[in-house]
C-alpha positions as CSV (number, residue, x, y, z in Angstrom):
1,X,-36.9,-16.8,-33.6
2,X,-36.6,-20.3,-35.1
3,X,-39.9,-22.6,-36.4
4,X,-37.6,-25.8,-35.8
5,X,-39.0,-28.1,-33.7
6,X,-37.3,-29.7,-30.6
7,X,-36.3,-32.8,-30.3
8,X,-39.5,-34.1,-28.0
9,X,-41.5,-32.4,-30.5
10,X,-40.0,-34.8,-33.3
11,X,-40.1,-37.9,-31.3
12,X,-43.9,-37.0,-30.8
13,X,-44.8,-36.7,-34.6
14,X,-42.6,-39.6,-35.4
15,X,-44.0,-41.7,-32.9
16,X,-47.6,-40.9,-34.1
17,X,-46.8,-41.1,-37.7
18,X,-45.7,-44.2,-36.9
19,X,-47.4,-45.6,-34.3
20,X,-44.4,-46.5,-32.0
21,X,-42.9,-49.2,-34.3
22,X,-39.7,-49.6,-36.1
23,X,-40.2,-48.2,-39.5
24,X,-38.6,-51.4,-41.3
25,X,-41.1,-53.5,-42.5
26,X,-42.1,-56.9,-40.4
27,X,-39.9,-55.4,-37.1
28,X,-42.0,-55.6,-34.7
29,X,-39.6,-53.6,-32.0
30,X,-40.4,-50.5,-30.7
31,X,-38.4,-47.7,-32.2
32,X,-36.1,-46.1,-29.8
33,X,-33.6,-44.0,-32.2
34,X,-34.9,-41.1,-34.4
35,X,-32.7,-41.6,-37.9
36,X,-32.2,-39.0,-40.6
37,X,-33.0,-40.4,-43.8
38,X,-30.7,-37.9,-45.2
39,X,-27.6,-37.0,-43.2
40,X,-25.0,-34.6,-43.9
41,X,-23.0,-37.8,-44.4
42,X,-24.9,-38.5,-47.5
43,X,-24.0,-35.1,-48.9
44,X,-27.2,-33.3,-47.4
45,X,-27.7,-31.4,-44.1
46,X,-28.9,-32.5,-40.7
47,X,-32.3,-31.8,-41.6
48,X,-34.5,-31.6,-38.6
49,X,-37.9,-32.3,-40.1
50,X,-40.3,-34.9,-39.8
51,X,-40.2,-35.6,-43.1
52,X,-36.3,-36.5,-43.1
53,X,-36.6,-38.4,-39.9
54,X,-38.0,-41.7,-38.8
55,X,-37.8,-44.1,-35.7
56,X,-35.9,-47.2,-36.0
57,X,-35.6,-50.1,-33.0
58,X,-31.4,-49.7,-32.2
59,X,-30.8,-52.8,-33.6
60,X,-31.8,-51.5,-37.3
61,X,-30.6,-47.9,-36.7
62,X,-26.9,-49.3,-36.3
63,X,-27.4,-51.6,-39.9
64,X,-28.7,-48.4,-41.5
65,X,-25.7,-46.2,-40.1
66,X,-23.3,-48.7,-40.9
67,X,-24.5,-49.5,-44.5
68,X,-26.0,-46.0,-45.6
69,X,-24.3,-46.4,-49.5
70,X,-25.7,-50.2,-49.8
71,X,-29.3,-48.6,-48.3
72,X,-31.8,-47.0,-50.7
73,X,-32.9,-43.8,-49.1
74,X,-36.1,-44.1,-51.3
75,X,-37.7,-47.5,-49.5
76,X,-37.1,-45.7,-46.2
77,X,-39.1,-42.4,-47.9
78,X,-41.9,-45.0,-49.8
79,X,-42.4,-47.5,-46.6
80,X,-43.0,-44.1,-44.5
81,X,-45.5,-42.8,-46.4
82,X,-47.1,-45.6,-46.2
83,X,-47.1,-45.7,-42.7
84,X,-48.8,-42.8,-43.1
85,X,-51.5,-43.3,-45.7
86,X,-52.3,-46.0,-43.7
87,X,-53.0,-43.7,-40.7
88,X,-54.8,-41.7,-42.4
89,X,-57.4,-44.7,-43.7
90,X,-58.1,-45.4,-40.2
């Protein structure tokens, strides 16, 4: 028996954490791609967590796959949290 979620399960947590939108900051898109923030590209695993995965509109989820050595992993970690302490002020 596995604890990992399924995929509409993650889309649903994203989604609320984020409240629909693009994670970058001043996009106002809807997010339609879930990204890893960490990818076994970038010498981790697919790690199928919330916390390693955020929404991105397609058009920034392409830059980010296309650049992920000139992107700092750390603003996408710091601008998610908060996202999230933000939620949680509400």
């Amino acid at each position: 028996m596995t604890n990992e979620l399924s995929t509409e399960e993650l889309r649903e947590t994203v989604h609320w954490h984020q409240g629909g939108r693009c994670i970058f900051p001043n996009c106002e898109d809807y997010w339609t791609d879930l990204c890893h923030i960490t990818d076994s590209g970038m010498g981790g695993r697919n790690n199928r967590t919330p916390d390693n995965l955020v929404g991105m509109c397609r058009y920034h989820h392409q830059g980010y796959d296309e650049n992920k050595r000139w992107w700092r992993r750390e603003l996408l970690y710091a601008w998610k949290e908060l996202i999230i302490q933000g939620k949680q002020g509400m």
